[in-house]
C-alpha positions as CSV (number, residue, x, y, z in Angstrom):
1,X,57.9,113.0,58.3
2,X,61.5,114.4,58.7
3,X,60.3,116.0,62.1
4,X,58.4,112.5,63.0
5,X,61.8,110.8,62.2
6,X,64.3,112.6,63.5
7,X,63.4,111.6,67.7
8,X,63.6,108.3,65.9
9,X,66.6,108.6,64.5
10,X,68.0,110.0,67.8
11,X,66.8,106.9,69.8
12,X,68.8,104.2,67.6
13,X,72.1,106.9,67.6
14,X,71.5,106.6,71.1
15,X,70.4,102.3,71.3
16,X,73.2,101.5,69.2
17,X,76.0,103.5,72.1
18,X,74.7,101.9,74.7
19,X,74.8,98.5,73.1
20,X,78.6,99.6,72.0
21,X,79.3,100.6,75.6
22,X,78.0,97.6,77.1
23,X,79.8,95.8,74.7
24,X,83.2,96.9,75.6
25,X,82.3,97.1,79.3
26,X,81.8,93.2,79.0
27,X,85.2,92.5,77.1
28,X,86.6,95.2,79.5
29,X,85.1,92.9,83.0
30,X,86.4,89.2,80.9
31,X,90.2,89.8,80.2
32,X,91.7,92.9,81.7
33,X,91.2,92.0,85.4
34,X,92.8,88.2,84.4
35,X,95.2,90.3,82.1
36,X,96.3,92.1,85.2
37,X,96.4,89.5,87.6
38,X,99.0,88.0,85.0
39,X,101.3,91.5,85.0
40,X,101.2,90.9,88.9
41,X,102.6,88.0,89.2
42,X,105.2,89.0,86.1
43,X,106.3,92.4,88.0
44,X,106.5,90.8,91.3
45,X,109.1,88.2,90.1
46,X,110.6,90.7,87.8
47,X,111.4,92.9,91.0
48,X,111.1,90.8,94.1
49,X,114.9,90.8,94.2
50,X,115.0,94.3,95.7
51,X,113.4,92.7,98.9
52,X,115.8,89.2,98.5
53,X,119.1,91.8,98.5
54,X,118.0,92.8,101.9
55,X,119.3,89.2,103.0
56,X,121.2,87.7,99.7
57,X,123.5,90.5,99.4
58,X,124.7,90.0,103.0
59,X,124.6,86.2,102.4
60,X,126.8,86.4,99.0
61,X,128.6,89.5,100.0
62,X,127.2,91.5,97.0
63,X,128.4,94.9,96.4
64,X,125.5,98.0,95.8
65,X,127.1,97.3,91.9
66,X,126.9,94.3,91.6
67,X,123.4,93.9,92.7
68,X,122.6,96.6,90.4
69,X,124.3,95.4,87.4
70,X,122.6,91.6,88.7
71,X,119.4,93.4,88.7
72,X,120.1,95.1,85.0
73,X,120.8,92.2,83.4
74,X,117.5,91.2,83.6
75,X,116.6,93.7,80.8
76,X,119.6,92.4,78.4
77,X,118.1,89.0,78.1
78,X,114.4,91.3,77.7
79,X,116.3,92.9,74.8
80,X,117.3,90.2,73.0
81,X,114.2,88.3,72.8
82,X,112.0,91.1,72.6
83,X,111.1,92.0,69.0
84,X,111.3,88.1,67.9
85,X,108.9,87.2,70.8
86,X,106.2,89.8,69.7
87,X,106.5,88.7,66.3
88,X,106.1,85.4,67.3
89,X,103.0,86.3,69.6
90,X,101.2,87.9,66.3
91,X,101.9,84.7,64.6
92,X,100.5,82.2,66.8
93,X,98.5,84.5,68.7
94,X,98.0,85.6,72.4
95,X,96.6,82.2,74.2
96,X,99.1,80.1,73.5
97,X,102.5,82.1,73.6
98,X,101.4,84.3,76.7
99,X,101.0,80.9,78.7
100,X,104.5,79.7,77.3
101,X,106.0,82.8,78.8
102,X,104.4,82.6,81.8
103,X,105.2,78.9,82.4
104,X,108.8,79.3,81.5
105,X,109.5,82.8,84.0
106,X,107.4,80.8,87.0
107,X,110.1,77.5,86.3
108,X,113.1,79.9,86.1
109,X,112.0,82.5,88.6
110,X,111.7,79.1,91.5
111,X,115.3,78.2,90.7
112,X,117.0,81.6,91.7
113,X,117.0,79.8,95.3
114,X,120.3,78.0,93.4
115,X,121.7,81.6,93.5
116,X,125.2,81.1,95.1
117,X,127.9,83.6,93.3
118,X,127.7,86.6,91.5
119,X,127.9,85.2,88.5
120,X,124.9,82.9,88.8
121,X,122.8,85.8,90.1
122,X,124.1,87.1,86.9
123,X,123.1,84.1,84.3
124,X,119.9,83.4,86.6
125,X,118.9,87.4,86.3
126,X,119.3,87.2,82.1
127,X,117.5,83.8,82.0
128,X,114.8,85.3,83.2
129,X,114.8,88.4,80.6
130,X,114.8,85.8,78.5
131,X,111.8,83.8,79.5
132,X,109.8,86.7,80.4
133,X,110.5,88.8,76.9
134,X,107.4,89.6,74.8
135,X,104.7,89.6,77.9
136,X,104.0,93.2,78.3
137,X,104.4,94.7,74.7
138,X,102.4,91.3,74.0
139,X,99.4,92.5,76.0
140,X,99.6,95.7,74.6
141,X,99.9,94.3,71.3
142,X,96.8,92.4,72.2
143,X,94.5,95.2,73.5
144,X,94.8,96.5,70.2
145,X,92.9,93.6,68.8
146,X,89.8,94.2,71.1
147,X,89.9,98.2,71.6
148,X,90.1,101.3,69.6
149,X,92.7,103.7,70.5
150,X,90.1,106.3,72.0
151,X,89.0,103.4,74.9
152,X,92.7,101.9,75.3
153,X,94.3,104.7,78.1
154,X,91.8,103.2,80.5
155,X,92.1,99.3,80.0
156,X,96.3,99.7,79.8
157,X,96.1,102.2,82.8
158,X,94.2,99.5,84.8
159,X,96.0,96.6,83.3
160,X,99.1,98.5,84.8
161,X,98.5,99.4,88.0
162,X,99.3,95.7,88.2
163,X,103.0,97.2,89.2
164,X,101.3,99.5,91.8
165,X,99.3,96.3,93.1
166,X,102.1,93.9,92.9
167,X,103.8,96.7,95.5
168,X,101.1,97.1,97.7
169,X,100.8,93.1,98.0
170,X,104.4,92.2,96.9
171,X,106.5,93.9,99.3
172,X,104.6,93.1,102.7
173,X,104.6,89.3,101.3
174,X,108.1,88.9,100.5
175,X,109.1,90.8,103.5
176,X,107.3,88.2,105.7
177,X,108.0,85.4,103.6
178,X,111.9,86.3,104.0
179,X,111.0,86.5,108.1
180,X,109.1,83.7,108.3
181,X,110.5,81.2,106.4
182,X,114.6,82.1,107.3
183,X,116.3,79.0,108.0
184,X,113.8,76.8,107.2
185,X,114.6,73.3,105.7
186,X,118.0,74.3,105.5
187,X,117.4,77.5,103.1
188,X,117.3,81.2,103.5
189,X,114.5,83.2,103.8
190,X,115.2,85.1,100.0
191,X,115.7,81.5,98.6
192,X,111.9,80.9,100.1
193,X,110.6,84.0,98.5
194,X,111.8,83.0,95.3
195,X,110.7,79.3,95.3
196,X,107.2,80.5,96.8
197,X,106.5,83.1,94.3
198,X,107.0,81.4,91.6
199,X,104.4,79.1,91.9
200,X,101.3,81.7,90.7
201,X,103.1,82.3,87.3
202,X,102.8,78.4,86.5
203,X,99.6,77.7,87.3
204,X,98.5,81.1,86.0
205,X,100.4,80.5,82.6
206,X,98.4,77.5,82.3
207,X,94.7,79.3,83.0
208,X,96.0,81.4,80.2
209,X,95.9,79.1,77.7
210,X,92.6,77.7,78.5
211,X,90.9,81.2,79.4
212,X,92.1,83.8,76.3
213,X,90.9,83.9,72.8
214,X,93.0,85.2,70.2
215,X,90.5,87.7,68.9
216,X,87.4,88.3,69.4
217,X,86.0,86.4,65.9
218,X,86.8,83.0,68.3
219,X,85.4,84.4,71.1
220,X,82.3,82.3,72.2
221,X,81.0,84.7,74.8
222,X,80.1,87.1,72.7
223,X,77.1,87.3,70.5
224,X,77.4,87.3,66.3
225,X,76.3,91.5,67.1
226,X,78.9,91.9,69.9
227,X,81.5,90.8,67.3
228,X,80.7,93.2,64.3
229,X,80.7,95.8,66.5
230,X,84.5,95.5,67.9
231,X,85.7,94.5,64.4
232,X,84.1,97.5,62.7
233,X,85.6,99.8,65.7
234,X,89.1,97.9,65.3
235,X,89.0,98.0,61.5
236,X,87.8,102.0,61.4
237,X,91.1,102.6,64.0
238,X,93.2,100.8,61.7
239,X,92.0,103.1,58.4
240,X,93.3,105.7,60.2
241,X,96.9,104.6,60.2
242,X,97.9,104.7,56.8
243,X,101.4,106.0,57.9
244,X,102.1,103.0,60.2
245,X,105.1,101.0,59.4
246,X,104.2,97.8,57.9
247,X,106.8,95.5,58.0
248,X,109.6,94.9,60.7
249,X,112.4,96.3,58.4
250,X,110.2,99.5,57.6
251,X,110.2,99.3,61.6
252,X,113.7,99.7,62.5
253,X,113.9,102.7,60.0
254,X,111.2,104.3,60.8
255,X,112.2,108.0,63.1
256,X,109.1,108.2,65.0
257,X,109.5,104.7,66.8
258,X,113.2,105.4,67.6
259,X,111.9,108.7,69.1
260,X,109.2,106.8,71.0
261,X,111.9,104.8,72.2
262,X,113.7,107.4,73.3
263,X,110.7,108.7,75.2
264,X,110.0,105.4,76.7
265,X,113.7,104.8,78.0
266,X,113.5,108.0,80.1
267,X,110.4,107.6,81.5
268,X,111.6,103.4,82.5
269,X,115.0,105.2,83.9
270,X,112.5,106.3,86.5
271,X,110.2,103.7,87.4
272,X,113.3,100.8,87.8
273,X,115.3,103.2,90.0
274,X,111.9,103.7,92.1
275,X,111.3,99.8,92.1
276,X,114.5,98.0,92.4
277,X,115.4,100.5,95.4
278,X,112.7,101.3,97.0
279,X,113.2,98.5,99.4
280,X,116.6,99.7,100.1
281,X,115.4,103.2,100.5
282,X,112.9,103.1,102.8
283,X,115.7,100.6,105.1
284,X,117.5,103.5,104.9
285,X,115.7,106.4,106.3
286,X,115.9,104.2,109.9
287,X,112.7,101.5,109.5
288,X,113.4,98.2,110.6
289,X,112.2,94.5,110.3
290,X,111.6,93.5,106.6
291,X,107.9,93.3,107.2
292,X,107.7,96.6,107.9
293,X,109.8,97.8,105.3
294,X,107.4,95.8,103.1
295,X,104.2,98.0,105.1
296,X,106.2,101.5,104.5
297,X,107.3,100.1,100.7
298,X,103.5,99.4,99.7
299,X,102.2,103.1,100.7
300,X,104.2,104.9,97.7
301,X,102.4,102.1,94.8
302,X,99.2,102.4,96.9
303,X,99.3,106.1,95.9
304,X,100.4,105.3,92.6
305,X,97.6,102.6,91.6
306,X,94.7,105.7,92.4
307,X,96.6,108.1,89.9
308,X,96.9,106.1,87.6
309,X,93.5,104.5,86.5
310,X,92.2,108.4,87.2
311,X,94.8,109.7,84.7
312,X,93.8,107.1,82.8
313,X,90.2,107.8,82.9
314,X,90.9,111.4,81.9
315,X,93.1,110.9,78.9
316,X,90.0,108.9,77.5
317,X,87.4,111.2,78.3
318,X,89.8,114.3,77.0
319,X,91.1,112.7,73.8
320,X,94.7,114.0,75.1
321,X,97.6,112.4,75.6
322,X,100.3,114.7,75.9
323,X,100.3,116.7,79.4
324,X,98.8,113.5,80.7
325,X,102.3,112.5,80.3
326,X,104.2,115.5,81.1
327,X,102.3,116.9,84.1
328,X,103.0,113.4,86.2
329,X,106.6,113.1,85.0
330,X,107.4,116.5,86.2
331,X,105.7,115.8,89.7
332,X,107.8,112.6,89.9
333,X,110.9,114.5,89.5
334,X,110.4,116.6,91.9
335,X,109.5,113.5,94.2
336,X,112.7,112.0,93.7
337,X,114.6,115.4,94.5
338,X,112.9,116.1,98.1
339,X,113.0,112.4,98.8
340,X,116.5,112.7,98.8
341,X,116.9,115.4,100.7
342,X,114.3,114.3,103.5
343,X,115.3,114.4,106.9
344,X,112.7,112.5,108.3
345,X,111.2,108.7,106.9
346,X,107.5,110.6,106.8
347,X,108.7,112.9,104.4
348,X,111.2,110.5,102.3
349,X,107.8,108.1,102.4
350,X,105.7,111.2,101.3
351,X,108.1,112.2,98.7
352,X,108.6,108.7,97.2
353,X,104.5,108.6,97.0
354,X,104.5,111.5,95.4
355,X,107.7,110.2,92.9
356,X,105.5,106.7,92.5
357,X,102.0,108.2,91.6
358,X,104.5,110.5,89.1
359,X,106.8,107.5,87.3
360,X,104.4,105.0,87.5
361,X,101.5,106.7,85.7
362,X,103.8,107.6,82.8
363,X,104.2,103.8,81.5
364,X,100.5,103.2,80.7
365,X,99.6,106.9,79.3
366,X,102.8,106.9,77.6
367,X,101.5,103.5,75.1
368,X,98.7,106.0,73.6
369,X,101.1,107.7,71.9
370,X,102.8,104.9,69.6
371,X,99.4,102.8,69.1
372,X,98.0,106.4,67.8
373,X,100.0,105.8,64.7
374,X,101.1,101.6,64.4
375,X,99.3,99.1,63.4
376,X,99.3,95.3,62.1
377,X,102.9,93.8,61.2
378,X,104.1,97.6,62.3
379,X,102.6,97.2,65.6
380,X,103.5,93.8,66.8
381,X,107.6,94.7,66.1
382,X,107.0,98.5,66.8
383,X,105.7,97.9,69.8
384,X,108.2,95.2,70.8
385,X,111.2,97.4,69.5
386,X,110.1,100.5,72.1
387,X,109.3,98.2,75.0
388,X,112.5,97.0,74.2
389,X,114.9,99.9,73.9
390,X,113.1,101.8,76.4
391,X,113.4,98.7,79.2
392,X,117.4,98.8,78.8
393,X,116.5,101.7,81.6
394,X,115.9,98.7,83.4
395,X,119.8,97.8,83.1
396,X,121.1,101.3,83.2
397,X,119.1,102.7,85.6
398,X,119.5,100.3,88.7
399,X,123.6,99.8,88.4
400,X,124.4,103.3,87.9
401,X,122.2,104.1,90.8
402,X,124.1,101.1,92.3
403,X,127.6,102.2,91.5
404,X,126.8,105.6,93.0
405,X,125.8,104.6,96.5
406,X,128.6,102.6,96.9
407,X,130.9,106.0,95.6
408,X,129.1,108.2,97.4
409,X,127.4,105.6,100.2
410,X,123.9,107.5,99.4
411,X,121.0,107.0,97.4
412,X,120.5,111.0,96.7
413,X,122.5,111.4,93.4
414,X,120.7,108.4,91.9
415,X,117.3,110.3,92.6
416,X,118.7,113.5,91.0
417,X,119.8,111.3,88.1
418,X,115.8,109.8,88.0
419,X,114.9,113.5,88.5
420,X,116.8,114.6,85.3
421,X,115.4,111.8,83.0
422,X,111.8,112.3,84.1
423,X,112.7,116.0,83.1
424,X,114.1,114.6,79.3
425,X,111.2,112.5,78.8
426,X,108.7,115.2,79.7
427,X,110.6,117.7,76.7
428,X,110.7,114.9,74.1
429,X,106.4,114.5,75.0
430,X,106.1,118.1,74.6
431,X,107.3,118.3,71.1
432,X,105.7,114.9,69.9
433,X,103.0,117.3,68.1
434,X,99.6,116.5,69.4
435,X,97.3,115.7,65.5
436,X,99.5,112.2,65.9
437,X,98.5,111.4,69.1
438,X,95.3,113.4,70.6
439,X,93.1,110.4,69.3
């Protein structure tokens, strides 16, 4: 009997995976390709000033500083609004409060063509943290719901080579937008670029609301077997988080989410410096015409979007999490040190590629580590509170690389600053200790 059985036995184990696989592959193929399209048209108007100070700086007669601290400010409104926004999202849930921030960024992302002083660049730029606060820890906060923390590096690794995309398509679009469209009706070619790229987040904030589902207990494309089978995976993850902070004062107290943070903000330092200047950059090693500044820009996030999902892919497949992180944050820093001190614009382009596929990969392996541990209430403000803290990179990192061009009138001790942080966050992975995270 028992040797009868046990082939039987065997057969359901192995039935029952492949309905679990195909399972997740199908939630996989329904929201992270629409989830990333989203991130693409967030990053792009999160960072499509880098191409508009190519013209709006001369136009305004903006300083390297003051475009940088324009460009920072972004992430003060972001900070703000954060934590509440998440909180918020968990309340109301995903459909309804990711389409209200996509809406609002698309409305206030079309009116920067208003942009006439400093200080409007300034109110505009924080607006827009504003509007745009709560997306991305949101969507993390949301993958949570559908995936357990052993399938989630690959669907946030593909969700985020969104930024990677948004370069590869971004940069050649606004670049001939800005060409194309100069002096037409009366308005510059960065006001164009604005007022053109803002349309997507509208119409897409309002496909979000009638495409998502909450969770999947409302989701009517998946049968009552599909269900039980992503809310027994998500409830099993959660029993293994005992030690998650579980309310949003138990949040701000708790030592492993500052230290998170802390990780985060270094590993941000480098990705802003990389996308708010690239632009700049690759002007600067000699290439000319902002279309083909936009070509040259893309080829450093083309590399970037292959490393990525691969890491991605690995980390899963491994179970680890740590040198996943530290291996492509050390080859980014040295990426940023050779990039500024190329002599040539092949091997500044090939040293920024390398520096892109580096920083950029860190972001979406770096969000297995807190998820490993947070969960419910904990999560939602956790996550929030890291994204958070760790985006005021986003406001450090491009006006101090800022205020050092125009000291020094070159980009190379900003890269050596990006180098060093790269260097920090990779330390603080390397003593996260590795039963907290290797899930």
């Amino acid at each position: 009997m028992s040797v009868q059985a046990a082939p039987l036995r065997g057969a359901a184990l192995a039935e029952e995976k492949s309905f679990t696989d195909r399972t997740y592959a199908k939630v996989f193929w329904r929201l992270v390709p629409f989830l990333m399209l989203c991130y693409v048209v967030a990053y792009l108007d999160r960072v499509n000033v880098g191409f508009a100070k190519l013209q709006m700086s001369q136009e305004l007669k903006f300083s390297e500083t003051v475009y940088g601290l324009g460009a920072g400010i972004f992430f003060l409104g972001y900070f703000l609004f954060e934590v509440p926004s998440n909180v918020i999202l968990h309340r109301v849930g995903a459909r309804v409060w990711i389409a209200r921030i996509m809406i609002t960024w698309g409305v206030i992302s079309g009116a920067f063509l208003f942009v006439n002083s400093e200080w409007t660049f300034y109110g505009m730029r924080f607006l827009l943290g504003l509007a745009e606060a709560g997306f991305y820890p949101g969507v993390i906060l949301y993958t949570t719901q559908w995936f357990p923390a052993h399938r989630r590096a690959k669907v946030i690794a593909v969700f985020m080579a969104a930024i990677p995309i948004s370069g590869i398509f971004g940069n050649p679009l606004s670049g001939w937008i800005m060409d194309a469209f100069n002096g037409a009706q009366g308005l510059s070619g960065w006001q164009w670029m604005f007022l053109i790229e803002a349309v997507p987040a509208v119409l897409i904030g309002v496909a979000v609301f009638l495409y998502l589902d909450n969770r999947p207990s409302e989701a009517k494309w998946l049968t009552d077997a599909e269900k039980q089978v992503l809310e027994r995976d998500i409830a099993a993850d959660n029993h293994g988080k005992e030690s998650s902070p579980h309310s949003i004062a138990t949040v701000f107290r708790n030592g492993r989410v500052w230290f998170m943070s802390l990780i985060y903000f270094a590993f941000v330092t480098g990705q802003y410096g990389l996308t708010f200047w690239l632009p700049t950059i690759v002007k600067a090693s000699g290439v000319q015409g902002n279309l083909n500044i936009g070509l040259i820009s893309a080829i450093p996030f083309l590399c970037a979007a292959i490393v990525m999902v691969l890491l991605g892919l690995s980390a899963d497949r491994m179970r680890e999490r740590r040198w996943h992180l530290i291996i492509p944050a050390l080859v980014g820093a040295v990426g940023f040190v050779v990039s500024a001190t190329a002599g040539s614009t092949t091997i500044a382009v090939a040293a920024l590629s390398v520096a892109a596929a580096g920083v950029l990969t860190c972001s979406p392996l770096f969000w297995s580590l807190p998820t490993a541990f947070l969960s419910g209430a904990g999560a939602a403000a956790g996550i929030a509170l890291i994204n958070s803290v760790g985006n005021l990179a986003g406001f450090v990192s491009p006006y101090v690389i800022g205020a050092l061009r125009d000291a020094t009138g070159s980009t190379a001790a900003g890269m050596y600053a990006l180098a060093v942080m790269l260097v920090v966050g990779s330390a603080c992975v390397f003593v996260t200790p590795a039963k907290m995270v290797n899930r």
